[in-house]
Biopython code that builds the backbone (N, CA, C, O; Angstrom):
import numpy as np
from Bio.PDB.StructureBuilder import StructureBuilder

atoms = [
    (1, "UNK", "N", (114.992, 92.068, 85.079)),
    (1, "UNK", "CA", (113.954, 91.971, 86.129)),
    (1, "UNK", "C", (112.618, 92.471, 85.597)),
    (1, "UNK", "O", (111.602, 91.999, 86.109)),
    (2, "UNK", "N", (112.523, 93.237, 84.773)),
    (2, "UNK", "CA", (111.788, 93.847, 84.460)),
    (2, "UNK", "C", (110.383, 93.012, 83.281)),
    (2, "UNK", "O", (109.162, 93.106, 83.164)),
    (3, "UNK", "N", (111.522, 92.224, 82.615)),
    (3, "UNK", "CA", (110.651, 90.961, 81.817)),
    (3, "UNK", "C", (109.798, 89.856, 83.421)),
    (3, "UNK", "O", (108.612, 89.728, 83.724)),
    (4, "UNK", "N", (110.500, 89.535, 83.784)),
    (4, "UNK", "CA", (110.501, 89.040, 85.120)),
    (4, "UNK", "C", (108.728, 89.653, 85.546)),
    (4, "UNK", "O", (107.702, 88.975, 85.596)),
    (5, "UNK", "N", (108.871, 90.887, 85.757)),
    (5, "UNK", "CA", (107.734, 91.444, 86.388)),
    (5, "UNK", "C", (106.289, 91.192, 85.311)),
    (5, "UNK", "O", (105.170, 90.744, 85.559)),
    (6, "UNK", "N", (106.879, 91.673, 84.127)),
    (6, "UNK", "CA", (105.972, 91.244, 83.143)),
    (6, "UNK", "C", (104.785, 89.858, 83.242)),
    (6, "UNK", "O", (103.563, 89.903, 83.387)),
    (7, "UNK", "N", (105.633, 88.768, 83.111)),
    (7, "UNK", "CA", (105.190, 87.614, 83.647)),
    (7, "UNK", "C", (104.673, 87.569, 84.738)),
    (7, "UNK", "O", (103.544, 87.118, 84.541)),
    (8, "UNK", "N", (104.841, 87.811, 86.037)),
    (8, "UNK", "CA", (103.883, 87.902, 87.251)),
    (8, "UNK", "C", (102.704, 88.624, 86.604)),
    (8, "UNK", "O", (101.662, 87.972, 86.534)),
    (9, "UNK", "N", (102.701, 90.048, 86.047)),
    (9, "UNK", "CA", (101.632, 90.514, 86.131)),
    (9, "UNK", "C", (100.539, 89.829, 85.086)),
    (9, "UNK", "O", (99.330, 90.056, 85.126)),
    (10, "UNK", "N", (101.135, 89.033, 84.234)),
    (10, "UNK", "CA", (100.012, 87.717, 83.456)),
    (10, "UNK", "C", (99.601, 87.380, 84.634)),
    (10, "UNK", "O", (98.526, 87.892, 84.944)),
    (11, "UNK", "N", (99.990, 86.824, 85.259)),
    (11, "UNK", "CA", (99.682, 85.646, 86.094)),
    (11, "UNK", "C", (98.791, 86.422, 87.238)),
    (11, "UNK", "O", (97.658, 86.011, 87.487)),
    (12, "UNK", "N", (99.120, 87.100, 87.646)),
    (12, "UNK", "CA", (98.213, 87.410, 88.379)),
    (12, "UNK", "C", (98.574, 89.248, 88.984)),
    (12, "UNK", "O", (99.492, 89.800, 89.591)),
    (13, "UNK", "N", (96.987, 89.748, 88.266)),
    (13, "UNK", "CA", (97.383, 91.554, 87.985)),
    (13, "UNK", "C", (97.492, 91.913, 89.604)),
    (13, "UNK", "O", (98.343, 92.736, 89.942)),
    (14, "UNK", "N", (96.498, 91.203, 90.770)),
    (14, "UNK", "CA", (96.598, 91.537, 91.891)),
    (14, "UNK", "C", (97.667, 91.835, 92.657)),
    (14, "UNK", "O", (97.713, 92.881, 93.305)),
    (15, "UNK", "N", (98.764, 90.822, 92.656)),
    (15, "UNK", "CA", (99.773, 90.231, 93.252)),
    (15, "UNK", "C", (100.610, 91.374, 92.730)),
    (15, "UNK", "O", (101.078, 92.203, 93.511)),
    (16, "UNK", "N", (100.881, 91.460, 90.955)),
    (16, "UNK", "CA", (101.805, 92.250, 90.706)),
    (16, "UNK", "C", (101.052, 93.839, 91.376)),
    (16, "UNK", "O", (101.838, 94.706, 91.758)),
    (17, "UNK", "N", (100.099, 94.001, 91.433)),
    (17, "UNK", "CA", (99.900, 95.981, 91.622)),
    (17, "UNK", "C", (100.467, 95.714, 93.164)),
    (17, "UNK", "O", (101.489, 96.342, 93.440)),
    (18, "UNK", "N", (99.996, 94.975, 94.054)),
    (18, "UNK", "CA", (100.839, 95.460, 95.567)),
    (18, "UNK", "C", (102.403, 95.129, 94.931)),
    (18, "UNK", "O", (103.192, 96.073, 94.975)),
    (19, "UNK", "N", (102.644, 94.484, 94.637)),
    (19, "UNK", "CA", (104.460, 94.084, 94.733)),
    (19, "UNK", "C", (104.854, 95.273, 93.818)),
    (19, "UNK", "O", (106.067, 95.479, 93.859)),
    (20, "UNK", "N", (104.123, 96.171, 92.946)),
    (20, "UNK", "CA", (104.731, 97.043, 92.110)),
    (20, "UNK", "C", (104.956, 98.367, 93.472)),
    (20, "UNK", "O", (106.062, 98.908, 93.490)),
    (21, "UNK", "N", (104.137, 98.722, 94.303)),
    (21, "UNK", "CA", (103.965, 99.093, 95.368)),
    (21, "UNK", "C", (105.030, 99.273, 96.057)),
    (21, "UNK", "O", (105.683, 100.293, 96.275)),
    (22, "UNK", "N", (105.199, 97.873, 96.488)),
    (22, "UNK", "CA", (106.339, 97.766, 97.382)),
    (22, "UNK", "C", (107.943, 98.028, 96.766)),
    (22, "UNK", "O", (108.894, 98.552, 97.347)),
    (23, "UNK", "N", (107.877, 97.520, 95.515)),
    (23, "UNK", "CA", (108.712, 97.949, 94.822)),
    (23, "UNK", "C", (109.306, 99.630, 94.356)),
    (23, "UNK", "O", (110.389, 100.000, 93.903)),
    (24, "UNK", "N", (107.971, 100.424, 94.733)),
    (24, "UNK", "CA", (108.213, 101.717, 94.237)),
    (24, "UNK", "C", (108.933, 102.379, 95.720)),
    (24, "UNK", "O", (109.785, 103.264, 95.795)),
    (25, "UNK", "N", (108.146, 101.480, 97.036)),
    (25, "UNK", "CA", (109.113, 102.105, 98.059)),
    (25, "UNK", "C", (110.179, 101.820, 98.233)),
    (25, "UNK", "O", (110.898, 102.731, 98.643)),
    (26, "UNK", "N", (110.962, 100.139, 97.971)),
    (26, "UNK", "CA", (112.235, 100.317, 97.543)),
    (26, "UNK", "C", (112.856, 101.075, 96.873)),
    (26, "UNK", "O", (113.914, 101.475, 97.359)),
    (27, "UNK", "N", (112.442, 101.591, 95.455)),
    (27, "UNK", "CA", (113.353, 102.086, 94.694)),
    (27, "UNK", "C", (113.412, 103.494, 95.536)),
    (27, "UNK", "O", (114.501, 104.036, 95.726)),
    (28, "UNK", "N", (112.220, 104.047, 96.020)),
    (28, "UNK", "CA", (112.541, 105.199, 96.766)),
    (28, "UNK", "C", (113.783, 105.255, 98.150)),
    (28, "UNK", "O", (114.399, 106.200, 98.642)),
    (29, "UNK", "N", (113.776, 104.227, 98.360)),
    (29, "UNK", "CA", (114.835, 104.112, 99.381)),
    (29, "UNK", "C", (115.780, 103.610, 98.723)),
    (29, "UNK", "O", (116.576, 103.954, 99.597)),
    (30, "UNK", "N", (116.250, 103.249, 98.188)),
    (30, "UNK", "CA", (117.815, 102.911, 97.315)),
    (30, "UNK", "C", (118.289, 104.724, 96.795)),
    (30, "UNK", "O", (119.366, 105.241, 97.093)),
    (31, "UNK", "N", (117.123, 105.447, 95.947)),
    (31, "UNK", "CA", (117.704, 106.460, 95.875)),
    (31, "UNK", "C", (117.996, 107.539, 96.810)),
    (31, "UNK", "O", (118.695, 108.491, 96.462)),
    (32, "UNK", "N", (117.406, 107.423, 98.189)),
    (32, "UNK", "CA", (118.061, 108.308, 99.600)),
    (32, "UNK", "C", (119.469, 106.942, 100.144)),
    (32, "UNK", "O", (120.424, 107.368, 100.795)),
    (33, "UNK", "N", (119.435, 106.103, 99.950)),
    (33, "UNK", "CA", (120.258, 105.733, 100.241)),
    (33, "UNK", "C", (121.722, 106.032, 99.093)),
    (33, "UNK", "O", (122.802, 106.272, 99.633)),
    (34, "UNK", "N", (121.659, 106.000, 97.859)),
    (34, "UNK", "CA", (122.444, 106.511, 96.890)),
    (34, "UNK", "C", (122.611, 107.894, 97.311)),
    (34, "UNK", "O", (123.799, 108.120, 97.544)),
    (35, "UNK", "N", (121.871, 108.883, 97.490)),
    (35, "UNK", "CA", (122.272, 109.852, 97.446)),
    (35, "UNK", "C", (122.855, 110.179, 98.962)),
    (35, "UNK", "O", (123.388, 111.263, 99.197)),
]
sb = StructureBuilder()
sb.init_structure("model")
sb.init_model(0)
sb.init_chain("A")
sb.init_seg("    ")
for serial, (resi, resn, name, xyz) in enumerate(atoms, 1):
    if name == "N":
        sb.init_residue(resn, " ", resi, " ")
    sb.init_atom(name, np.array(xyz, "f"), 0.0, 1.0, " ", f" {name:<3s}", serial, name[0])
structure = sb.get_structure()
């Protein structure tokens, strides 16, 4: 996924900084949900 993200952020840096965003509050909720 991570190559994945790479490529968006070529394409467009905007798009990837909010979706990196949203992504950081997922991962924050997967790890209260893991734990």
């Amino acid at each position: 996924t991570c190559d994945m993200g790479s490529e968006e952020e070529k394409v467009s840096p905007v798009k990837s900084k909010k979706r990196t965003l949203k992504t950081a509050s997922q991962i924050e909720a997967l790890e209260k949900f893991y734990d």
